[in-house]
N, C-alpha and C positions, 0 to 999 in steps of 0.2 A: 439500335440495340440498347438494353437496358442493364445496369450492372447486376439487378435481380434475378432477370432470366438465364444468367450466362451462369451463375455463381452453383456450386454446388451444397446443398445443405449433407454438413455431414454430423450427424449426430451419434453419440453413442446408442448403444439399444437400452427401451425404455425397461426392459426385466432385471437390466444390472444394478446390482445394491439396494432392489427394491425394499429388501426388508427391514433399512436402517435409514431408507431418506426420508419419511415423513418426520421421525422423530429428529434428525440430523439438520433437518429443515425447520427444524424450530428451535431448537439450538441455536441456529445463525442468527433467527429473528429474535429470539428475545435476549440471546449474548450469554446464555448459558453452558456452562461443560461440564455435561453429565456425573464426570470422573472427581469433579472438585467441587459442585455447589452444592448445598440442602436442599432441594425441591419444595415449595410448597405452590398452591395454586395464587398467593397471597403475593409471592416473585414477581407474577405477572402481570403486566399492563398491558390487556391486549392494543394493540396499534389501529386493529377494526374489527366489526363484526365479522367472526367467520362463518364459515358456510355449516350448514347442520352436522355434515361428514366431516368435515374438519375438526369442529368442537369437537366432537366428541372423541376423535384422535387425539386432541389434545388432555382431554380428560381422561381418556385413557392413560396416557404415560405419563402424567403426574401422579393419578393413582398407582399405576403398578412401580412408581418410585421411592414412592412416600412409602409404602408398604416394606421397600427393601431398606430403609431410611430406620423404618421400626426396627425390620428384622434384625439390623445389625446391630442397633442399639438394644435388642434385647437379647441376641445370644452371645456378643461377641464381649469378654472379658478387657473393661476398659482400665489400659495403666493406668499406674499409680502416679505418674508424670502429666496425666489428663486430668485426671481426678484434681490434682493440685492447679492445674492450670483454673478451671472451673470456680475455685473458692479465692482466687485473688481479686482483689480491689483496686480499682482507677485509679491513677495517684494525679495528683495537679501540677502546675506548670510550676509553681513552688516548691516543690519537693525536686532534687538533685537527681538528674538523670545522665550517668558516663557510655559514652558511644565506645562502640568495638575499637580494640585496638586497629588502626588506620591498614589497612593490606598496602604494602608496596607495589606500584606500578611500575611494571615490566615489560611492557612492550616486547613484541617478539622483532619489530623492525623498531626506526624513528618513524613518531605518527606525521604524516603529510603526505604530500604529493610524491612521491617514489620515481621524480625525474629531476633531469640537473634545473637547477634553475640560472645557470649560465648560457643553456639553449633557450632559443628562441620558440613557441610552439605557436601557430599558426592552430583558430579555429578545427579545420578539417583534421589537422596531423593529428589532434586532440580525439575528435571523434573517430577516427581509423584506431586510435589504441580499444577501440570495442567493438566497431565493424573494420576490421582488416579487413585485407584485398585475398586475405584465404579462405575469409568466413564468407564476403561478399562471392567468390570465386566458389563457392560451394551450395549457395542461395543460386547463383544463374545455373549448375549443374541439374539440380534439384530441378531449379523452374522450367529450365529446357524439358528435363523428360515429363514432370508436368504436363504441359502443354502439347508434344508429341503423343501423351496416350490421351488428351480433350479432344486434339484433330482427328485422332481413328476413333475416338468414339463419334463421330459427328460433326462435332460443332463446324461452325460457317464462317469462320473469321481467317484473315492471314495470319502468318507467326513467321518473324526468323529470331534465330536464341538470341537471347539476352547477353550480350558483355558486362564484364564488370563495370567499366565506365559510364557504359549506359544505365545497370541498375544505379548508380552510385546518384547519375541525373533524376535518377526518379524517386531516391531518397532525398535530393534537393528539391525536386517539387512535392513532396509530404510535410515536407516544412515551411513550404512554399504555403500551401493552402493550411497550415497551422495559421501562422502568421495574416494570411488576409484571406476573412470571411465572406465564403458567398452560398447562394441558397442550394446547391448543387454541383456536381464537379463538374459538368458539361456547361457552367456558366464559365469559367476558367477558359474556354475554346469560343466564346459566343464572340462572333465578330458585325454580326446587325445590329447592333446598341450602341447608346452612346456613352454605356458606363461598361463595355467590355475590357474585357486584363490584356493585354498582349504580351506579356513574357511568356506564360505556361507554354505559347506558341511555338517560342523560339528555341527551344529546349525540347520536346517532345511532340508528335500530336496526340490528337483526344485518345483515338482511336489505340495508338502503341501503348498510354499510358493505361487505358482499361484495360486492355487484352494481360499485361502484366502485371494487375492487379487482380484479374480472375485466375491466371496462374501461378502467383505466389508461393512457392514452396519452402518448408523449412529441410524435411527428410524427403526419401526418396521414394516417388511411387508404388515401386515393388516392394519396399520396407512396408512402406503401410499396410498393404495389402496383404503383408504375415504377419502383419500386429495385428490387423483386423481379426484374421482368427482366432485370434485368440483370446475373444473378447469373452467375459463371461469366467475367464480364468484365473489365477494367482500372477500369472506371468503377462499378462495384458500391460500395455504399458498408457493411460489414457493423455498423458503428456507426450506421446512419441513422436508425433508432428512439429513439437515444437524444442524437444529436448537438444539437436545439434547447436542450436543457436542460444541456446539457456544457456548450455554448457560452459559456452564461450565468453558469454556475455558476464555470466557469473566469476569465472574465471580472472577474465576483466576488470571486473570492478574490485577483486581484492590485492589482485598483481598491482595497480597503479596508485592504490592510495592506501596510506593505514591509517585506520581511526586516531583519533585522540581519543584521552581518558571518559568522557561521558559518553555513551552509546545510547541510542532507544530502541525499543524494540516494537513495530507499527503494524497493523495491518491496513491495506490497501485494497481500491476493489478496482477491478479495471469493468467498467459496464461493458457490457455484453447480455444479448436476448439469445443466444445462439447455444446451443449443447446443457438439453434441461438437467443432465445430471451433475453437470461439474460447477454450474452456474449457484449462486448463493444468492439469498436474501437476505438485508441486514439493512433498519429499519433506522438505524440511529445515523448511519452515513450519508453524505449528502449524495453519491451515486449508490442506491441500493441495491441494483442487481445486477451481477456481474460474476467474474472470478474472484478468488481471496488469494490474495497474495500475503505471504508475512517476511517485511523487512526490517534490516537490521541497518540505521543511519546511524552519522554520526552528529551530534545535539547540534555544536558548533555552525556546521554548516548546512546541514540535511544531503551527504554524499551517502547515495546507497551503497553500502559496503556488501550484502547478500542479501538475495532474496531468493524465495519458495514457492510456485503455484502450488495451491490446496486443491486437492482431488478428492480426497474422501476421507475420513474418519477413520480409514486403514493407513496411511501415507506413510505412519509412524509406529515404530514397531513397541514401544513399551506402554505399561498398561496406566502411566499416570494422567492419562487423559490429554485431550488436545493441546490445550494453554501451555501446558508444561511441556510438553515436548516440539511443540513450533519453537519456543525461545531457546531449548538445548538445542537444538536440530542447526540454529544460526551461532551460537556463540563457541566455535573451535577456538579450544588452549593453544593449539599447537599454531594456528595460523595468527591468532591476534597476541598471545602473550597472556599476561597473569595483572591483575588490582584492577581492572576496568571497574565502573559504574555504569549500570544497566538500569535502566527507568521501561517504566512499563505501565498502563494503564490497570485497570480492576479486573479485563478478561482474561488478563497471564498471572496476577498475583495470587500466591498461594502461600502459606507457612511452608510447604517442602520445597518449593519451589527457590524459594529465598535463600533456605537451610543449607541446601545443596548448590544452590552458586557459591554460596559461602566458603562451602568446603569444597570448593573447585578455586577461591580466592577471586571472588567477584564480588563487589560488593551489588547492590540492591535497591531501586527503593520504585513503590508503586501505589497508587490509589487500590483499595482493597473494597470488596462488598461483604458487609456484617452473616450474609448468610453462606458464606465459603467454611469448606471445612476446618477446623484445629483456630480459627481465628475464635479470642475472647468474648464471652457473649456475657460476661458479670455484668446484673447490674448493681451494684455496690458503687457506690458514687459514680453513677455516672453521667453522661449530659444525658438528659430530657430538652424538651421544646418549650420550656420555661427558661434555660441556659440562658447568661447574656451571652452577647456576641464575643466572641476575641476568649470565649473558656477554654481548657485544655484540661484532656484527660489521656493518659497513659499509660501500658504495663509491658513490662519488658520479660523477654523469655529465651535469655541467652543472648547469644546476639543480635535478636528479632527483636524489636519496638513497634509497637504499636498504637498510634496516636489518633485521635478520635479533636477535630477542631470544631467550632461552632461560629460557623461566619453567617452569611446571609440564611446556608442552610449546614445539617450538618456534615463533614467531611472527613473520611477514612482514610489514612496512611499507613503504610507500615514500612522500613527500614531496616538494611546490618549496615549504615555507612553513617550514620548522624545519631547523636542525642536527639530526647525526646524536644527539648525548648531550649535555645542559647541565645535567648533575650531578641532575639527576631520580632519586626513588628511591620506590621503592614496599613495603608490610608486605605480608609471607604467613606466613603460619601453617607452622610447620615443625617436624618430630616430634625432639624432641631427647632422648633416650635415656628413650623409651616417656612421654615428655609433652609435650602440643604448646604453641610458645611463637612469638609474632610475630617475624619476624626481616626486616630491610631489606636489601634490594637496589635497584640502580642500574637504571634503565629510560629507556629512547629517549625523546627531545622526542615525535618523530611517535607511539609509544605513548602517551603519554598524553594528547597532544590529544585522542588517537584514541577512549581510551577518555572523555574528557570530553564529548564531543559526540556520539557514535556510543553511545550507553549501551546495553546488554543490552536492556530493552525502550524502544523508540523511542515520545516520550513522544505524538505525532500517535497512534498503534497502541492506546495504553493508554488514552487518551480516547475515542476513538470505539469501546474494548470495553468500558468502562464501562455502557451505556447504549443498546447498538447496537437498531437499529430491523429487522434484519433477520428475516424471517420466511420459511416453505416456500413455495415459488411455483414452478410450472415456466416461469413468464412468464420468461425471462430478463434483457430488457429492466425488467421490475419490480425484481431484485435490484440490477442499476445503480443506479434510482431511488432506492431503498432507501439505498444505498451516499452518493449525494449527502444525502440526508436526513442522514444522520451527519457527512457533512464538515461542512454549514450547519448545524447546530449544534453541533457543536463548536469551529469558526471562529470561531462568533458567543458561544463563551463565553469564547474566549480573549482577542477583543475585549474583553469585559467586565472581563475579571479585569482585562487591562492599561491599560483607563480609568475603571476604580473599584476591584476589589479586594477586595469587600466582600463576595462571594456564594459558598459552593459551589459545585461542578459538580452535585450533588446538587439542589441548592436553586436554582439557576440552569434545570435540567431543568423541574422540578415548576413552576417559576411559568412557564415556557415552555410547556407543557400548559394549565397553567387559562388563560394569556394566546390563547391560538388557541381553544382549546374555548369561551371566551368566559365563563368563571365567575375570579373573583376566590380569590385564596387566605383573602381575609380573610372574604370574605361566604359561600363554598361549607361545606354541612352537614358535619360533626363524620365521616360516612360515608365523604368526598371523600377522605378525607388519604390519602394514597400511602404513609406509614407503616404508618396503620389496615389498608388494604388488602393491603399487605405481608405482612405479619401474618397475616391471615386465610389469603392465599395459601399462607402457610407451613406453619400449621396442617392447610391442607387437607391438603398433598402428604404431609405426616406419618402422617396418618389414613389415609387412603389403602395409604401403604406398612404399616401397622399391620396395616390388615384384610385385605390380599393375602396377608400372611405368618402371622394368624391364622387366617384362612378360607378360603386360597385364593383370593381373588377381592377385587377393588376394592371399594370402597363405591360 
């Protein structure tokens, strides 16, 4: 049996949202939202040649964009606060620039870990605070009937229901096979070789662990099946397969820890081929197609504090466009408290956006792109592509600063939490007659928050690819599941680190596997070690590629 044959393709129907996914889909691709950018076709860099019907869908909706872009600039009477905004001038790093008065941070709890740290917490007791044994205990309910309406439909396989304990073993072999790569999951069970695993063994066979892999449930079959009618409707719900376990999981992750003062606001993509209408393209990410997730970490350590699956372009009920209401949608007063700083990239930064965390008492600060609405577009001293390096240009509109640098290339900031320059300076390497030598330049407050909090890789992104649990499924609903697997443990190691200290992520993993498989690190055979295993693993794929490029063919 093959995991492909057994599996069910379940997709929505292809006529739902037909009318707003082409344009929605390129939105994703080229990082645009509709509600907040200027459209021109001059925005885009196409990524490839597209196909004749595409193009021209595409030139289609920047025409009928640009048009309403006229329209509204021609009939819509512009304030007298735009008007002024319009005829201000750039000012330089020289001229005096006062940041908003500072918002008091008020935390609705103390930010950390929200357990005694006189307890001791053991790996697993960590990850049970996000799969308990009621949410695990409602996963094997689910999976059981599952699986009971696969067997009247047909299928050829045994089944007896799942326990918790048993599912909990086969959440220790998903981490199992994170941890040590092989070319397939039925190489885990291969016992003719002489680079086979023996652990997966000892713990499950092949066989119980794909049959509960093909039925994996998060809601209940009969639920589904009055969601499904309803599809095509207002009340459709296209996350209902996976909502029981969001619920909790979200729950979760804000019950056990509160931020500290700097938050970011990210999105994420879980790849996925499966369910062509929920699935997104996004050309800039190093997995491009997938689900969109938008979460809410904390800078410090990358603890996802909330997250969102994206379904559609409706998810959100007001009318300020996506960007803006992903980042309301995660940032609740009443659960985190009042003064945070929210860092955000150029896809959520907006002037209302900003305005209005403001006046919710949040302070703000994001890379911005020049063709977003209400931002400055004077050029009245401004940089050009003649600028030296390390220039500064500026103009403040209330609490909003807006800062324009000139480093290698040039760079958009805008802030309500920093002055525009407070003598900040930064090293680049600079080629000084044919030898390169560090040279300092002056850089913006809001740059370098920016770059402090908002770092190249986002350190939530870099833990959960450490060790990700994800695997080929056309279950779509499965790679969700998957996806939470990764949060809950990696949540539950940051907990750790920040109430002891004392473990790896490495090693923090590895006792989390033997701690659910139910074997000790200390008592498990000399075979177990995930090192040893490693190792063999590696040697195999060597061999392997040895004899393919010796003889043609694999071993």
């Amino acid at each position: 049996m093959t995991i492909e044959s057994e599996e069910e393709l379940t997709f929505s129907s292809e006529s739902e949202d037909d009318e707003y996914l082409d344009d929605e889909d390129l939105h994703f691709e080229e990082g645009f939202d509709p509600a907040q950018d200027t459209f021109s076709q001059e925005n885009v860099v196409p990524s490839r040649a597209p196909h004749t019907g595409t193009a021209q869908k595409h030139r289609s909706f920047f025409s009928a964009v640009e048009n309403l872009n006229e329209c509204e600039n021609d009939c819509e009477q512009i304030p007298v606060a735009k008007r002024a905004k319009k005829t201000l001038s750039w000012r330089e790093e020289t001229d005096v620039d006062v940041a908003p008065k500072p918002r008091r941070f008020l935390p609705a709890r103390e930010p950390g870990p929200q357990l005694s740290l006189a307890d001791s917490h053991s790996p697993v007791s960590l990850f049970k605070l996000f799969f308990s044994e009621s949410a695990v205990s409602n996963l094997c309910h689910n999976t059981n009937a599952q699986a009971a309406r696969a067997l009247a439909q047909g299928r050829k396989y045994s089944w007896t229901d799942v326990s918790v304990g048993e599912l909990y073993r086969y959440i220790g072999l998903v981490f199992y096979m994170a941890m040590v790569k092989m070319s397939s999951i039925a190489d885990y069970w291969r016992q003719d070789s002489l680079f086979s695993v023996p652990f997966p063994a000892t713990v499950m066979s092949r066989d119980r662990y794909r049959t509960i892999s093909w039925n994996l449930h998060m809601s209940h079959p009969d639920a589904d099946k009055e969601n499904d009618k309803k599809r095509g409707t207002a009340e459709h719900d296209q996350l209902f397969r996976v909502k029981p376990l969001m619920d909790t999981i979200r729950l979760a992750c804000k019950a056990f820890y509160h931020p500290r003062r700097n938050v970011t606001v990210k999105e994420r993509l879980v790849a996925c081929r499966a369910n062509a209408v929920m699935r997104r393209f996004m050309k800039a990410k190093p997995t491009k197609l997938g689900f969109k997730c938008f979460v809410l970490t904390d800078s410090s350590n990358g603890y996802t504090v909330d997250l969102s699956v994206y379904t559609s372009k409706n998810i959100f009920p007001s009318d300020h466009g996506l960007s803006y209401d992903a980042v309301m949608s995660l940032l609740d007063k009443k659960v985190l408290g009042s003064g945070y700083h929210v860092y955000m990239d150029d896809f959520y930064t907006s002037p209302k956006l900003l305005t209005d965390l403001f006046a919710m008492k949040f302070g703000a600060c994001g890379t911005y792109r020049d063709y977003r609405k209400d931002f400055p577009r004077s050029s009245s001293n401004a940089l050009t592509k003649k600028s030296t390096r390390g220039s500064i240009r500026w103009i403040r509109d209330g609490p909003l600063v807006c800062v324009k640098w000139m480093d290698k290339q040039e760079v958009s900031v805008c802030s309500t939490i920093h002055a525009a320059y407070k003598g900040d300076c930064v090293q680049r390497n600079v080629k000084v007659q044919d030898a390169w030598r560090k040279k300092t330049f002056p850089c913006p407050a809001p740059v370098s928050a920016y770059n402090q909090h908002m770092t190249s890789v986002d350190p939530s992104d870099q833990l959960l690819q450490y060790y990700t649990a994800q695997h080929k499924t056309m279950k779509w609903y499965r790679k969700v599941f998957l996806h939470f697997l990764d949060v809950a443990a990696t949540n539950a190691f940051i907990l750790h680190k920040e109430l002891h200290g004392n473990m790896t992520h490495k090693g923090f993993v590895e006792e989390l596997i033997g701690e659910l498989c139910g074997v000790s690190q200390k008592t498990a055979p000399k075979y177990t070690s995930i090192d040893h295993v490693k190792n063999i693993a590696t040697a195999g794929r060597r061999i392997r590629v040895h004899c393919k490029a010796v003889h043609g063919k694999k071993l």
